[in-house]
C-alpha positions as CSV (number, residue, x, y, z in Angstrom):
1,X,-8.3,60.5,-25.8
2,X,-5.6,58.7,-27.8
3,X,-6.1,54.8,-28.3
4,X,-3.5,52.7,-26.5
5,X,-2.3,49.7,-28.6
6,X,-1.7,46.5,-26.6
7,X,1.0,44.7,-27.9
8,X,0.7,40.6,-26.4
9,X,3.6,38.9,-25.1
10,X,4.9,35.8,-27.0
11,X,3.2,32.9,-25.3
12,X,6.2,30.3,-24.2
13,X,5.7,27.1,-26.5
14,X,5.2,25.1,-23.5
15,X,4.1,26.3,-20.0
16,X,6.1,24.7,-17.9
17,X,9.0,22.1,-17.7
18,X,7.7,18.3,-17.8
19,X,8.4,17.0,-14.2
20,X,10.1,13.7,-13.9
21,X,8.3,10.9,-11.7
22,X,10.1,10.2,-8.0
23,X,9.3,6.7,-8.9
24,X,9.2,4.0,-12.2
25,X,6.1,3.4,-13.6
26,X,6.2,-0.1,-12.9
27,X,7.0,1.0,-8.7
28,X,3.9,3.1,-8.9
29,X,1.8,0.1,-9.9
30,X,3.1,-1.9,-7.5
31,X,3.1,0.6,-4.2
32,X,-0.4,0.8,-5.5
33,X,-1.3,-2.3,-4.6
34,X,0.6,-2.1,-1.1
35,X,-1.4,1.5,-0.6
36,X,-4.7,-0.1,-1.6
37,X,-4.0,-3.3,0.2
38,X,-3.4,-1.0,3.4
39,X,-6.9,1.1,2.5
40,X,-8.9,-1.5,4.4
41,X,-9.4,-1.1,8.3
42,X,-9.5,-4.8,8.8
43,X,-6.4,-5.2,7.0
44,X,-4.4,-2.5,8.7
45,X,-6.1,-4.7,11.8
46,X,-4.3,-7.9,10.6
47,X,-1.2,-6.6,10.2
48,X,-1.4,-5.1,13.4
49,X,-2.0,-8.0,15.2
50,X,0.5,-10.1,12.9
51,X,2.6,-7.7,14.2
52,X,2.0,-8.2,17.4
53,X,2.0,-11.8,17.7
54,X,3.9,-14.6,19.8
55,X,7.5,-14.3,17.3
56,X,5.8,-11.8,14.8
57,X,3.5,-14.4,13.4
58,X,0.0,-15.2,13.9
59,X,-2.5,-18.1,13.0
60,X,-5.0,-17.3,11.0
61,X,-7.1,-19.1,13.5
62,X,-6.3,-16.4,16.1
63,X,-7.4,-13.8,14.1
64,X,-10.9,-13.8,13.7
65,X,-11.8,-13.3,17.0
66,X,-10.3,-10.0,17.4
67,X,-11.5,-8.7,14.1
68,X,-15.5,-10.7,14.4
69,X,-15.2,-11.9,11.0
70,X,-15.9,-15.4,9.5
71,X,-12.4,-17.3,9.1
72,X,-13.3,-17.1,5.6
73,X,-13.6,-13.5,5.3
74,X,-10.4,-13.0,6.9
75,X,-8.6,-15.9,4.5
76,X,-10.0,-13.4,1.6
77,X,-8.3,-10.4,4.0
78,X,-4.7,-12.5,4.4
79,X,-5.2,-12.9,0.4
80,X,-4.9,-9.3,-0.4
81,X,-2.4,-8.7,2.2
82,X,-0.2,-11.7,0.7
83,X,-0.8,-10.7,-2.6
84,X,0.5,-7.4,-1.9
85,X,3.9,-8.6,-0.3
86,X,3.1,-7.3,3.0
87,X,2.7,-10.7,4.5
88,X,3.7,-14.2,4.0
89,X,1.9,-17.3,4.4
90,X,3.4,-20.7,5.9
91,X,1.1,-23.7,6.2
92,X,1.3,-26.0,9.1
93,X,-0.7,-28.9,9.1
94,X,-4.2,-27.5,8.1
95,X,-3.6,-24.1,9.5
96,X,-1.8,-21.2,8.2
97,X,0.6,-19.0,9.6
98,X,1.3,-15.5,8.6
99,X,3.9,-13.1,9.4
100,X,4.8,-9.4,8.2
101,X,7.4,-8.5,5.6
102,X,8.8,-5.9,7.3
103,X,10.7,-4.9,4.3
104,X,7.7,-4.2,2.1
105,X,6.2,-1.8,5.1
106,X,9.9,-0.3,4.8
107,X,9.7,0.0,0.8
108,X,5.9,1.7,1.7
109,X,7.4,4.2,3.9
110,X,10.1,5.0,1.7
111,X,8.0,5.6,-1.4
112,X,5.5,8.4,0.2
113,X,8.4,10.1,1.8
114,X,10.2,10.1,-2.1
115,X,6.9,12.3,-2.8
């Protein structure tokens, strides 16, 4: 039997084409936020009922009932959410009133459909 020589194929220098990012680096840092603001069942809760509310606004006295937290743990909630740009926060006398930025759910949608 004759030995058969094996002769490699060149190897490409690189194996693929870098791919280009959808979004800026600085977007995905802050649809982060949004994403991980919107990881917590209470909080998806909140805006729900934000949402929902008399004008699209809601009290955060009114909230802690449906979600059976302390009015402190939901202030801590309304925090993130603020923080994130999904909501924003008006005081009135010593109670404050939050209502959805329905542009930054928009800008949320928009960025997972770009992937």
């Amino acid at each position: 039997m004759t030995p058969t020589t094996i002769v490699a194929a060149e190897a490409p220098e690189t194996c693929c084409t870098p791919a280009e990012s959808a979004v800026s680096a600085q977007e995905v840092v802050r649809m982060a936020a949004v994403f991980k603001a919107m990881g917590d069942p209470t909080r998806v809760r909140l805006l729900s009922l934000i949402a929902a509310g008399e004008q699209g606004e809601a009290c955060v006295c009114d909230l802690t009932d449906p979600v059976g937290l302390s009015q402190s743990t939901v202030s801590h909630h309304m925090r993130i959410l603020t923080e994130a740009g999904l909501v924003e926060r008006a005081q009135r006398g010593k109670w404050a009133y939050y209502s959805v930025v329905r542009p930054a759910l928009d800008d949320a949608a928009a960025a997972l459909r770009a992937f």
